[in-house]
Every structure is written in structure tokens, then in C-alpha cells.
N, C-alpha and C positions, 0 to 999 in steps of 0.2 A: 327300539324300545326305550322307553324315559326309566333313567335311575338315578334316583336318589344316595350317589357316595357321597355328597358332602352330610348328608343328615346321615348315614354310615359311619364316617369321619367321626363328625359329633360326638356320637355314640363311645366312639375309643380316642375322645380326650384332642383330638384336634382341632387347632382353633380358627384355624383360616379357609379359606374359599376356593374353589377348583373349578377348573375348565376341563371335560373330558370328552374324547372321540375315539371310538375303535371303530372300525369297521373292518369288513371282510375285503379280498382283494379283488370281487366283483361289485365293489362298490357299496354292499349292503352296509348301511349304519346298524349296527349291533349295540351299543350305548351311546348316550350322549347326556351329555349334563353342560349345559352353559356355555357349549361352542364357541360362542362367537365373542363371548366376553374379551375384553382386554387383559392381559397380563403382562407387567415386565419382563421382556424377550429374552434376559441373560444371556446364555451362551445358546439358545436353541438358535438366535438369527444365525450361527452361523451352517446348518440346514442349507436355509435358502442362497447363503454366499457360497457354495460348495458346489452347489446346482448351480447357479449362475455363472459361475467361472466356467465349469466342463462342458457345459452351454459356447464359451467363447472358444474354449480348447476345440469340440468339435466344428462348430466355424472358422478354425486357421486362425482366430484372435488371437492365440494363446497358445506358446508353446509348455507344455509342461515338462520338458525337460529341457527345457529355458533355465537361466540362471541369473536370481537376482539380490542385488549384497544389503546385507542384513547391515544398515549405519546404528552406532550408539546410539542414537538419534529417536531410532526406530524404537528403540527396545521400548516396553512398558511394564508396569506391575500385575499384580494376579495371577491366573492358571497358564501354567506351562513352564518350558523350560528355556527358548530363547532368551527372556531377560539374564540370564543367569549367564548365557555364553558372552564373549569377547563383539563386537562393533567387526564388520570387515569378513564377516563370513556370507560363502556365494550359497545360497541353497535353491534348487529347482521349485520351481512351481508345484510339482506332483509333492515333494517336501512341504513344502510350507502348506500346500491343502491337506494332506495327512496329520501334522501336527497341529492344524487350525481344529481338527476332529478328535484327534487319536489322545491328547493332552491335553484338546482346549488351547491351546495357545491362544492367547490375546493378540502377541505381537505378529503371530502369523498373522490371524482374521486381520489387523491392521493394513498388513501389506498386501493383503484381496482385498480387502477395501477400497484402498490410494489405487490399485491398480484397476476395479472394476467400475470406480467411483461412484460418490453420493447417490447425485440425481440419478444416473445413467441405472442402476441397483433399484432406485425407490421404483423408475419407471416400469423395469422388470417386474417388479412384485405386483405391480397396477396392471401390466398385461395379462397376468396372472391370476386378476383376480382375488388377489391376498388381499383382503379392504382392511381385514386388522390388523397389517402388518407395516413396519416402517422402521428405517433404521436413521437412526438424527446425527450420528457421526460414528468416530472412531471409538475404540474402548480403552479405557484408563486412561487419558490423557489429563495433564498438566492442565488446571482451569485456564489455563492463559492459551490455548491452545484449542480449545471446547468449541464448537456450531453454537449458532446465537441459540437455537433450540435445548443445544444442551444447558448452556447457560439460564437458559430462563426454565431448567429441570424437569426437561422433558428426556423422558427414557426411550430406548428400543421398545417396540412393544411389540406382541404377537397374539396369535387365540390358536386356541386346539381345533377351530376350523381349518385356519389357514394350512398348519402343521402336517396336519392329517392329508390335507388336499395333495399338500405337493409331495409330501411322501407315497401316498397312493398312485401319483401320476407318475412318479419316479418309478416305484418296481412294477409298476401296471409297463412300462417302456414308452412314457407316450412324451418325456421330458426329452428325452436322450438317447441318444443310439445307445446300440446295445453295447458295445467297446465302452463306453463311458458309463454308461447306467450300471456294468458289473463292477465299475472301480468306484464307482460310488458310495455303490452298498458295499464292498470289498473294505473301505475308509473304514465307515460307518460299522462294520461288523468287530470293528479293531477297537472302536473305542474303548478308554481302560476304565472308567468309571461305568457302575453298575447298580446304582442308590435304589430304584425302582423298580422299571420294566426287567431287569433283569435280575433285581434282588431275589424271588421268591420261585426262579424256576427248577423244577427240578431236576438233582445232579446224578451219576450213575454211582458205582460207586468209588471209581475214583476222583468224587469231585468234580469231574465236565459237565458242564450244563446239557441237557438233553437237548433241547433249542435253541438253534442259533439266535441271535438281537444285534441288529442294524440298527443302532440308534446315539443319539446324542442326548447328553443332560444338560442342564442348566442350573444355576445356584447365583442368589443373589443374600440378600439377609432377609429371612423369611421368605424368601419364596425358593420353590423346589421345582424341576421341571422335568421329565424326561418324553422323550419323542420315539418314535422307531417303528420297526418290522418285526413284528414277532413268529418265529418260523415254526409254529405250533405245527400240528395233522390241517387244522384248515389256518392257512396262517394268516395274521392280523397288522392293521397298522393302528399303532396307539398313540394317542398325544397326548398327555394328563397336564396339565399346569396349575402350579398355586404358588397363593400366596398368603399371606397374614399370619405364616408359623410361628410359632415362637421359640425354638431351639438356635443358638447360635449357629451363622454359618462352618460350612466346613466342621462342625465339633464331631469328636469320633464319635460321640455316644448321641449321634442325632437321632432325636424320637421322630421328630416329623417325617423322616425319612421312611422311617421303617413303617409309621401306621400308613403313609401312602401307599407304600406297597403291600403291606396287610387286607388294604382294601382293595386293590388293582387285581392284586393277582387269582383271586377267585374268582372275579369276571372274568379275565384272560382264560382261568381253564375251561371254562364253561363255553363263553366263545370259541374259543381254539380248540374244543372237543380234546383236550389235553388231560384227561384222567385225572387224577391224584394231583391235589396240590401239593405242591413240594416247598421246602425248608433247605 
């Protein structure tokens, strides 16, 4: 069915543009608004670096309790907490892909990056089918250091098609054995940011959220992303993205944040046959 959330949006004072897909986990599209458009990928690309790697893990590429050292070199700025530790620390793969999800770490996605590399990654996401998808380098890096692509400022980019696809293929099991597809979403279900898909579900009364969310966010300045599985009574995979907000990144008191999920989460109930919107 076609909906209209960004003329929803509109309505309560949002000024930017959105990409939306839910669908059910047999496939049915349940909403959609602008799929296939483009948005700067932020931290959702690293979704598809998460699959790609447990991809190599169960191929024998990759061991994940492998151990690989974290150089000063390595570290970089933004989300997470590696830049903050010391140069000279060995962390497992299964590590550094938890904290690539569970924190965002930059510095981790880095070191999936270097290790699944550029092209070897872009050509995955083309077997894949991802057309809106594409990753032009590393994250935060030093301009002296940047892909010509970066350099001439071109970003990550993704769509709520792509998002939607590979996470449907993911808990549908058709990415990954089942060993790996549970640790995936097991990652994914840890994440500790909650801006969106899981802002508005509701809690019992101590607080726990009634539904589990396997998902990952994203944030760049003005734009806002969240991705995931929502484990409503018929449960959903959601991919919302935008952009053109106008609330400073990261600010505690971000409105953009909350009118997204003011407008998600009544489709979510209604899709997910989840009763009562909750607060």
C-alpha cells in the first residue's frame, strides 16, 4: 500500500525527505514511500559490512575468533569507543563486528573494511542486487588519506530498498546459515541506540520493551536513519531514512528524531497487529 509519511511529517513540523519500507517476513510490502531513492548511508552501511564479513566467516575466510591489533594508526573520530583506548590492543573479529554494531564504532567498520576491502565489498552488494548501495571508502579519515570519490565528496549512500532487502534475506535465512544468521541478529538485537524503530514501543511495566529490534541506526547532520526487525505478533522488517532535518546532530533534545518515530510507530502497530501504541 502507498503512504504518504513525509506529507505526515509535514504536518508535525518536519522538514526533510524520507525513504520508507516495511514489509512483512513473507515478503509482503506493507508501506513504502520512496524506496529506491538515495540517502547518505551513515552508519546503516555497516548492515551490509556485518553480513558480508559472516559471509566470509562461514566460508573459512574469516576467522572470528581471530585476533587482530588495533595500531594508533587505526583509530579514528565519531561513534564508539575504540578511538578512546591505547594503539596495541588485539581484539577478535567476532569483537570488532559487535562493536562495529553495538556502539557504531567507526574504527571497528574500518578494520572490516581494510580487511573485506573496497572493490571486493562494492562487488558484493552488486551480486546482491543493492543498486542503491555503495561504499567510497573508509569513515572519518584524515582528507589526505580519503578515495579520489571521497575527495571529490561523494558519500556512502543507500535506500530503504536496498536495507529492507538484505535484512529480509538475512532473517528470512537465505544470506547465511543458521550459526551465523542467529549471531547476526543476536549483534543487531544489542544495539544501544534506540532514536526510532525502537523509540515508541511499548514497555511493561518495568520498563522492557515488549518487542524485541534487531537493528541499526544512523546519523549524520540532518539526516536520521534506523534499519531493523521488528519482532511485533506478525513481525516486520523496517528501513526508514532521511534526510534535510534540521535539529543538530546527536543534540539530546533532537525533535527530528522523535517526530520520525511519532510517525513510524503507528504504521509499525498496525502492520505488526501490535495493539496499543505505546510511549
Amino acid at each position: 500500500m502507498n503512504w504518504t509519511i513525509e506529507g505526515d511529517l509535514r504536518s508535525r513540523g518536519f522538514a526533510g525527505e524520507v525513504g520508507l519500507l516495511v514489509a512483512s517476513l513473507d515478503g509482503e510490502v506493507l508501506y513504502r514511500h520512496a524506496e529506491d531513492r538515495g540517502f547518505p548511508a551513515a552508519s546503516t552501511i555497516k548492515v551490509p559490512l556485518l553480513i558480508a564479513a559472516l559471509q566470509r566467516a562461514q566460508a573459512g575466510d574469516l576467522d572470528l575468533d581471530g585476533r587482530v591489533m588495533m595500531q594508533d594508526t587505526d583509530r579514528v573520530p565519531g561513534a564508539g569507543v575504540l578511538h578512546e583506548l591505547a594503539g596495541g590492543l588485539a581484539l577478535t573479529w567476532r569483537d570488532v563486528l559487535t562493536l562495529m554494531i553495538v556502539v557504531s564504532d567507526n574504527t571497528a567498520t574500518n578494520l572490516i573494511i581494510e580487511r573485506l576491502g573496497l572493490d571486493p565489498f562494492n562487488a558484493w552488494l552488486r551480486a546482491r542486487g543493492l543498486r542503491e548501495t555503495r561504499l567510497v571508502g573508509k569513515l572519518q579519515l584524515p582528507e589526505h588519506l580519503r578515495t579520489e570519490a571521497q575527495q571529490r565528496g561523494e558519500r556512502n549512500v543507500t535506500s530503504a530498498r536496498d536495507q529492507a532487502a538484505l535484512l529480509l534475506g538475512l532473517v528470512r535465512g537465505e544470506v547465511l546459515d543458521g550459526e551465523h544468521t542467529l549471531l547476526a541478529l543476536e549483534i543487531l538485537k544489542r544495539q544501544q541506540l534506540r532514536d526510532i524503530i525502537g523509540r515508541r514501543v511499548p514497555r511493561d511495566e518495568k520498563g522492557e520493551a515488549l518487542y524485541a529490534v534487531a537493528s541499526k541506526s544512523g546519523e549524520l547532520s540532518g539526516v536520521h536513519h534506523d534499519v531493523g526487525v521488528l519482532y511485533t505478533p506478525r513481525p516486520l522488517v523496517v528501513a526508514l531514512l532521511s534526510q534535510g532535518g534540521h535539529d543538530p546532530r546527536e543534540h539530546p533534545e533532537n525533535r527530528d528524531v522523535a517526530l520520525l518515530a511519532d510517525a513510524l510507530w503507528p504504521l509499525l502497530a498496525q502492520a505488526g497487529r501490535a495493539g496499543r501504541a505505546g510511549g
